[in-house]
C-alpha positions, 0 to 999 in steps of 0.5 A: 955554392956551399961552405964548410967549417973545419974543426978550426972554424975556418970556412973551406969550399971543399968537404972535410974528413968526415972523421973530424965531423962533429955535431952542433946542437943550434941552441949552444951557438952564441952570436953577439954578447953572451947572456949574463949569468945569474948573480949568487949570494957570494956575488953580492959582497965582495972585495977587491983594489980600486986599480984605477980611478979617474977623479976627474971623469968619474969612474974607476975599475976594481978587481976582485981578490979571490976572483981576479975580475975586474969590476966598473963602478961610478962615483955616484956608487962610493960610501967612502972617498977611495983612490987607487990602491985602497982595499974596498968591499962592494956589491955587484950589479947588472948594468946595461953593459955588464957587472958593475961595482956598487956601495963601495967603501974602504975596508980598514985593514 
């Protein structure tokens, strides 16, 4: 048995108009967690709002100002005690499961 995919991705058992026929290169199919990118200078600083924090597990998220991301940090990663709303700058690393938010501190304003 075969199995088409339309321009959709849908499976299909009968062949499609050859028209809508486009080429895949195999490198450029990504299955499971995409690769990290490559941290830039620019990545390194940054600053955000601390838009949630969990005191009593432990973690929070930050989301970037410019960017909009929203980054994890760990307590163990704060310089200054922060709470939720508080303008911080931070760095930013790999960790096992994606970016996280490291050497946080308040930013005064």
């Amino acid at each position: 048995m075969l199995a088409y995919v339309d321009e959709y991705g849908n499976f299909s058992s009968k062949p499609l108009d050859s028209r809508k026929r486009v080429e895949v290169n195999v490198e450029d199919i990504e299955i499971g967690v995409p690769k990290q990118r490559e941290l830039t200078p620019e990545d390194l600083n940054q600053v955000g709002i601390v838009t949630m924090f969990k005191t009593d597990k432990g973690y929070g998220f930050i989301k970037n100002m410019e960017t909009q991301e929203s980054f994890f940090f760990h307590v163990k990663s704060l310089i200054d005690p922060v709470k939720e709303n508080n303008k911080v700058s931070f760095e930013v690393e790999k960790g096992p499961k994606g970016l996280n938010a490291v050497n946080v501190r308040i930013v005064n304003t």
